[in-house]
C-alpha positions in Angstrom: 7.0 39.6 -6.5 8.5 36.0 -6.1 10.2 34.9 -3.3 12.0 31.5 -3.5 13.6 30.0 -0.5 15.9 27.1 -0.8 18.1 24.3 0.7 20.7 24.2 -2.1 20.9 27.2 -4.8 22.4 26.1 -8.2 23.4 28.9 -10.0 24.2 27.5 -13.3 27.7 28.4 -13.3 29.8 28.5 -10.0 29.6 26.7 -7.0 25.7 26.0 -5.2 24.8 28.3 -2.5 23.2 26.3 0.6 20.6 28.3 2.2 19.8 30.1 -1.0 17.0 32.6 -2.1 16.1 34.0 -5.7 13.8 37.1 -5.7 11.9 38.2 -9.1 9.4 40.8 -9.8 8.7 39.9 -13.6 10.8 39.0 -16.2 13.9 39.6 -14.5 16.0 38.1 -11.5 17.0 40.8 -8.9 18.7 39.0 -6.4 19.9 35.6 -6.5 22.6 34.2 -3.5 22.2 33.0 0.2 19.7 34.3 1.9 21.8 35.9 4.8 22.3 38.7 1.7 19.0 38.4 0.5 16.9 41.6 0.7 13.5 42.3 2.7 10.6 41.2 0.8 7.5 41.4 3.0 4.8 41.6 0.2 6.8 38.7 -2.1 4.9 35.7 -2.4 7.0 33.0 -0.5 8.0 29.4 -1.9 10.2 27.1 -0.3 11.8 23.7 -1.5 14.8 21.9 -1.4 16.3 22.8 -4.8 16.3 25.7 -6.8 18.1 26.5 -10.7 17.9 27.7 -13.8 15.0 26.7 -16.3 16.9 24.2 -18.2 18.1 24.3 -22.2 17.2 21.5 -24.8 19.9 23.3 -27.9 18.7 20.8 -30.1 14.8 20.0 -30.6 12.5 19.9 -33.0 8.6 20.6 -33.2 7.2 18.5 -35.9 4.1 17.8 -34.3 4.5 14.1 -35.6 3.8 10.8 -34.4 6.4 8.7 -35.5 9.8 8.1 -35.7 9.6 7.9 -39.8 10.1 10.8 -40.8 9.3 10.3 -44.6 5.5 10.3 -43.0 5.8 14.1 -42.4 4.7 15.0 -46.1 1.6 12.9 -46.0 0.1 14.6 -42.5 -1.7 18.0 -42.3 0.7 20.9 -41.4 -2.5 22.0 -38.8 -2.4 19.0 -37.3 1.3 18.6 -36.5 1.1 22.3 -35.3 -1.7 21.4 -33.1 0.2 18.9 -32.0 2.9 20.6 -30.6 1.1 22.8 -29.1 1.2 19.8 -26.5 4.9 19.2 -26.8 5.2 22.6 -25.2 3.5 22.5 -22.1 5.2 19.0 -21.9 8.7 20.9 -21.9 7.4 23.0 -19.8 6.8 20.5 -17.4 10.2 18.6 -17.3 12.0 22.2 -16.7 13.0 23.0 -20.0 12.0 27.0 -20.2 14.4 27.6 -23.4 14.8 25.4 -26.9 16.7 26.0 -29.6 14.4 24.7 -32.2 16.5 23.0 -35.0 14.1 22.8 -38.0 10.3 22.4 -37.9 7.6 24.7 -37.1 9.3 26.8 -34.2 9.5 30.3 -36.2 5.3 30.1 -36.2 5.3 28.7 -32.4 7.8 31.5 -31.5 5.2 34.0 -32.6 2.4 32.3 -30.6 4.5 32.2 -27.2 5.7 35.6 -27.6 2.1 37.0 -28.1 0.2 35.1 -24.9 -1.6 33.1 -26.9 0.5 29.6 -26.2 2.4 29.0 -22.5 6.0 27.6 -23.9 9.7 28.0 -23.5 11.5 30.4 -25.3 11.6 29.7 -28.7 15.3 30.4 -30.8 14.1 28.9 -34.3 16.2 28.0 -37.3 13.4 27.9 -39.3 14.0 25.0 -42.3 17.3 22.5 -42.4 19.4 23.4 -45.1 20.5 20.2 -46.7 22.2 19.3 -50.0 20.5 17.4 -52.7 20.4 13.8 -51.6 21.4 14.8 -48.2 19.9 14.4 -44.6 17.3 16.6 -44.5 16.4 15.3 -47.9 13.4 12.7 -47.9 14.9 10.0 -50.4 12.0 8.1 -51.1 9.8 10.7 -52.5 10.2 11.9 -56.2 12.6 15.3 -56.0 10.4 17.5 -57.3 8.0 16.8 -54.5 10.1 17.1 -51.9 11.5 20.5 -53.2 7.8 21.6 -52.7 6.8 20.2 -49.3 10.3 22.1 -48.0 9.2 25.4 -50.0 5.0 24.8 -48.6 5.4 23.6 -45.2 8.8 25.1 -44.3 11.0 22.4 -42.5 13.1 22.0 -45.1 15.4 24.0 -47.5 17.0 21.8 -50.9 19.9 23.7 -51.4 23.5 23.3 -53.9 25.8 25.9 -55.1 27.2 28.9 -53.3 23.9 31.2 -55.0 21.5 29.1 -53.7 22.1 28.8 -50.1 23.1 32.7 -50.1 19.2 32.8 -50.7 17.9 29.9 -48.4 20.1 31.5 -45.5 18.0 34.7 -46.6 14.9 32.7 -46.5 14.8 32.2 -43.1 16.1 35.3 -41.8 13.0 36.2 -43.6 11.0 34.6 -41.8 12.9 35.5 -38.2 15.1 32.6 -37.7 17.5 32.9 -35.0 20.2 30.3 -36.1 21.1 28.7 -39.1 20.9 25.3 -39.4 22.4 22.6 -42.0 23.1 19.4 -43.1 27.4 19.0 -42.7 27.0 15.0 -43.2 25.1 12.4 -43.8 22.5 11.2 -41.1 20.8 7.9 -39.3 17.4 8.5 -39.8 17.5 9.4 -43.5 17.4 6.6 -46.4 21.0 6.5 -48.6 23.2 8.9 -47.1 26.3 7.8 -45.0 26.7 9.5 -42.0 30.3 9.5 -42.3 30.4 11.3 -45.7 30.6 15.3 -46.0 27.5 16.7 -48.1 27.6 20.5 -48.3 31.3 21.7 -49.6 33.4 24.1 -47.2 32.6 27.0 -50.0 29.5 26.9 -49.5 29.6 26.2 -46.0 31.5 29.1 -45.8 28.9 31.4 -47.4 25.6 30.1 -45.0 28.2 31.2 -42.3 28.8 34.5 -43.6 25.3 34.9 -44.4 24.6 34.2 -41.5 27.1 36.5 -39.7 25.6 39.6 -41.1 22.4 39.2 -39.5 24.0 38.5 -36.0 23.1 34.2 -36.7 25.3 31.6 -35.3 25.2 28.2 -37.4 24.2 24.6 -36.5 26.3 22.0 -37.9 24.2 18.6 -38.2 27.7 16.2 -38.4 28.5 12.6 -38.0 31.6 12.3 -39.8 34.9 13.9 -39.6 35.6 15.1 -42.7 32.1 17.5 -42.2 33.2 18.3 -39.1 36.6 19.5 -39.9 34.8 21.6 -42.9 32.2 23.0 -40.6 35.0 24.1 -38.2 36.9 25.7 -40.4 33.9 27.7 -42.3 33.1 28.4 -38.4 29.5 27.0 -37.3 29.1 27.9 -34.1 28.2 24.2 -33.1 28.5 20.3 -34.1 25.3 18.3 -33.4 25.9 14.8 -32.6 29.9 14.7 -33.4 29.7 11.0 -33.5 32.9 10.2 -35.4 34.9 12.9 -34.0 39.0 12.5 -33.0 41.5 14.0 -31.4 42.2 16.7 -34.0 38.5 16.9 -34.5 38.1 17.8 -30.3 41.5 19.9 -30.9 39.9 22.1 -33.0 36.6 22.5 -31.0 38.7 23.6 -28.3 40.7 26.1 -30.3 38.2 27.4 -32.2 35.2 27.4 -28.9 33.1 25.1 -31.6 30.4 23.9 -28.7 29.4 19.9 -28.9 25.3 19.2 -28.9 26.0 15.5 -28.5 22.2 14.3 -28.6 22.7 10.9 -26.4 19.1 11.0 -25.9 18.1 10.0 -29.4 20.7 7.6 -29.5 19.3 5.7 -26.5 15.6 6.3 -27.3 16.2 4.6 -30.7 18.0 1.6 -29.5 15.4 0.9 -27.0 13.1 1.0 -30.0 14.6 -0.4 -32.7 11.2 -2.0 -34.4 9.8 2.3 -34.4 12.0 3.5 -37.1 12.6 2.3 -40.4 15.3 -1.0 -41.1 17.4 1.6 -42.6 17.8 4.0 -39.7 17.9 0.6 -37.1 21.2 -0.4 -39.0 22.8 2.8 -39.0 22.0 3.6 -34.8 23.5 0.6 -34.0 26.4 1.0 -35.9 27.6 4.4 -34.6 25.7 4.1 -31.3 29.1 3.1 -29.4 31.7 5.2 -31.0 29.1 8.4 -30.2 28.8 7.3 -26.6 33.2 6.8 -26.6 33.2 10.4 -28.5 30.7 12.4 -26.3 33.2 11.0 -23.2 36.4 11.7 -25.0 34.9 15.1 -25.6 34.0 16.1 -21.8 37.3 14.5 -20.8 39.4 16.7 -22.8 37.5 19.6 -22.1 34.9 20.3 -25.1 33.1 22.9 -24.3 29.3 20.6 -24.3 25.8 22.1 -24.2 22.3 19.9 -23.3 20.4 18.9 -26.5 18.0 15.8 -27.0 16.9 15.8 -30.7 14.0 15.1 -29.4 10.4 15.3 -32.2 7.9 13.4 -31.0 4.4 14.3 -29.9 3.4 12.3 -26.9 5.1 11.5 -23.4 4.4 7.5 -23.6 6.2 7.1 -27.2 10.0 7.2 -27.8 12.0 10.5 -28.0 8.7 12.5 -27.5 9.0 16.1 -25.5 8.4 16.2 -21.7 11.4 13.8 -21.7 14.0 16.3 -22.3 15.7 15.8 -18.5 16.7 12.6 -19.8 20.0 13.8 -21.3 21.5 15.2 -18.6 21.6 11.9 -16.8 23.1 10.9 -19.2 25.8 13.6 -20.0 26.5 12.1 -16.2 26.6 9.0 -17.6 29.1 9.9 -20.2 31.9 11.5 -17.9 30.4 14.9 -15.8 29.7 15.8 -12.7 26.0 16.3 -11.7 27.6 20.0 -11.3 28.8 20.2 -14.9 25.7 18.6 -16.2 23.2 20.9 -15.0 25.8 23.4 -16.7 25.2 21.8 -19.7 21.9 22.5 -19.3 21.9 25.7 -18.3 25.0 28.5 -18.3 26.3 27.1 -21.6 23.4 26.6 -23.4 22.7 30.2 -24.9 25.8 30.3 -26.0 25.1 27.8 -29.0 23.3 31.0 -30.3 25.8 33.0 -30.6 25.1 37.0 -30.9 21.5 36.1 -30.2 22.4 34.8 -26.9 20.1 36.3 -24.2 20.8 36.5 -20.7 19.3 33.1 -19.6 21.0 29.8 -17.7 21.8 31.2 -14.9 20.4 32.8 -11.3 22.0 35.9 -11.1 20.3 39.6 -11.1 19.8 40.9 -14.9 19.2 37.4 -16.1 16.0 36.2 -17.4 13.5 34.8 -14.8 13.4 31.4 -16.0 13.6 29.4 -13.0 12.6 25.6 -11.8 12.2 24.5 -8.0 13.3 20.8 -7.7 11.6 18.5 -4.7 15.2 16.6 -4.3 19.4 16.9 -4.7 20.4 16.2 -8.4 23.8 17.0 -6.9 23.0 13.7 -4.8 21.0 12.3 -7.4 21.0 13.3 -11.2 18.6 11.4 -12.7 15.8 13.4 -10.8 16.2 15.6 -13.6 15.0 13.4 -15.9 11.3 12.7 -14.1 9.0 15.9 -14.2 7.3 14.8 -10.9 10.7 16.0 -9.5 9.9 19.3 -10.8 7.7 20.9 -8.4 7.2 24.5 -9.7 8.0 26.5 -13.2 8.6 29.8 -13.6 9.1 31.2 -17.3 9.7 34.9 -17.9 9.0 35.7 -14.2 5.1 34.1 -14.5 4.6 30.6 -13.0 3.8 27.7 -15.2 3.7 24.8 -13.0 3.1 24.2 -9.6 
């Protein structure tokens, strides 16, 4: 039995508890509040700090096990080898809080399985299995002769070519075969892929309409990758569960998010990462991130100020701490959702209480401490109330605790 002892209890959703405690004997919180309630626990190992909350949420990653920001490299690098790599990327999540992801194409259905047998310590893993893109579209890799590319996405599985109503009926199939959890597609063009224009709509609303009732059937929320309004506005009528990035969205765009309870994945970390690094991804992608970077910033605070409903998500791919957008950095979007218009308070619910909502039905009982929620829980050596960016630097994060068993600290 575990036994935590704090200053300042964050909850995930409600207001902190000073003088808090969080008891778990496994996989399961059973108490969580101030510690004037808390039950006798004279054979629970005892941990005290000055902060304690939920394992936090990145709701849109991706484990490519690559090394670069290019992603047209992916084809030309040994699927073992990326997978090896990522075997690094999640202890490093693990060690900047993040105890859930909701993996948005890449290798995360075969991870999953690896977590959830022992053999790998790593967050949760909610998959999507392969992007479902048009021809020509985002998750298409322009520079390679079609034919190729249709077989990389069939061989190595983190991508799906997909046009006509038929045919993504069967790749939404496709990776409920192989477990997915969510769906997720390609509503718009993209910055980091060759010809598309992140403004333009590339699947239709028909047959975004039929990968969300696909989807449905099986319990699957969808992931709308969207820049542009007019995908957005298709996406949200078809009814994806989320927009990723929402860069070019309005007022009737945000009106319809909020009638509909679309959630907003903003993805400012990216954004940043990319525009301190220009010279790491191709000119292509450099010309496109600086010309939205600004009106996604204005968006993502328009958004919060009119009462979006916003959940954490990096986009975050890269294998290796020291490089640009690379895992173990995760923390670094909620400073700056702060940045952007919330509270500290709201933030962290970003990152937490919301978050498994973005899965829709599959939604377990995570985000929060409360008894009957999962036992994903992080001690913190400061305030983030006082000081948000603390979140963002994993020596902050003194101990981890995943499924009730400790993974750091």
């Amino acid at each position: 039995m575990e036994r935590i002892e704090a200053e300042l209890l964050i909850p995930g959703r409600g207001e902190p508890v000073p003088d808090g405690v969080v008891v778990f004997d496994g996989p399961v919180i059973t108490f969580a509040g101030a510690a004037k309630d808390a039950p006798q626990t004279p054979a629970a190992r005892v941990h005290r700090t000055e902060t304690v909350m939920p394992g936090m949420w990145d709701c849109h990653g991706h484990f490519l096990g690559t090394r670069s920001l290019d992603l047209g490299k992916l084809p030309v690098e040994p699927v073992p080898l990326r997978a090896a790599r990522c075997t690094r990327d999640l202890a490093n999540a693990l060690d900047a809080g993040i105890t859930s992801v909701r993996e948005v194409g890449g290798l995360g259905t075969y991870l999953a399985a690896a977590v959830r047998e022992g053999v790998l310590d790593g967050p949760s893993i909610y998959p999507a299995g392969s992007i479902l893109s048009s021809t020509g579209g985002h998750a298409d890799l322009h520079s390679y002769p079609l034919g190729w590319v249709s077989d990389f996405g069939q061989h190595c599985g983190e991508l799906r070519l997909a046009d006509g109503e038929a045919e993504c009926m069967r790749a939404v199939r496709e990776q409920l075969r192989k477990n997915a959890k969510l769906i997720k597609i390609c509503a718009s063009g993209g910055v980091m892929s060759e010809i598309d224009n992140p403004i333009h709509q590339q699947f239709t609303t028909a047959e975004m309409r039929v990968i969300v009732e696909v989807a449905a059937m099986a319990d699957r929320a969808v992931a709308a990758h969207c820049h542009g309004k007019p995908g957005m506005m298709a996406a949200i009528e078809a009814g994806v569960r989320t927009i990723e990035h929402g860069t070019y969205a309005d007022d009737e765009v945000r009106a319809a998010m909020r009638e509909t309870g679309t959630i907003l994945v903003p993805t400012r970390t990216i954004v940043e990462d990319i525009l301190a690094n220009l010279a790491a991804v191709p000119d292509y992608a450099a010309a496109k991130l600086v010309t939205i970077a600004q009106t996604h910033a204005e968006a993502t605070s328009l958004a919060i100020e009119q009462g979006v409903t916003v959940a954490m998500g990096t986009d975050i791919a890269v294998t290796g701490r020291e490089m640009p957008n690379s895992w173990g950095n995760n923390g670094a979007e909620v400073v700056y959702l702060a940045k952007l218009g919330m509270t500290p308070l709201q933030a962290i619910e970003a990152a937490t209480a919301t978050a498994p909502a973005t899965l829709g039905p599959q939604a377990p009982r995570s985000g929060q401490l409360a008894q009957g929620y999962d036992a994903d829980v992080i001690m913190v050596g400061a305030d983030p109330l006082a000081d948000i960016s603390v979140l963002g630097r994993p020596e902050h994060i003194t101990g981890v605790w995943q499924a009730g068993r400790r993974v750091k600290g």
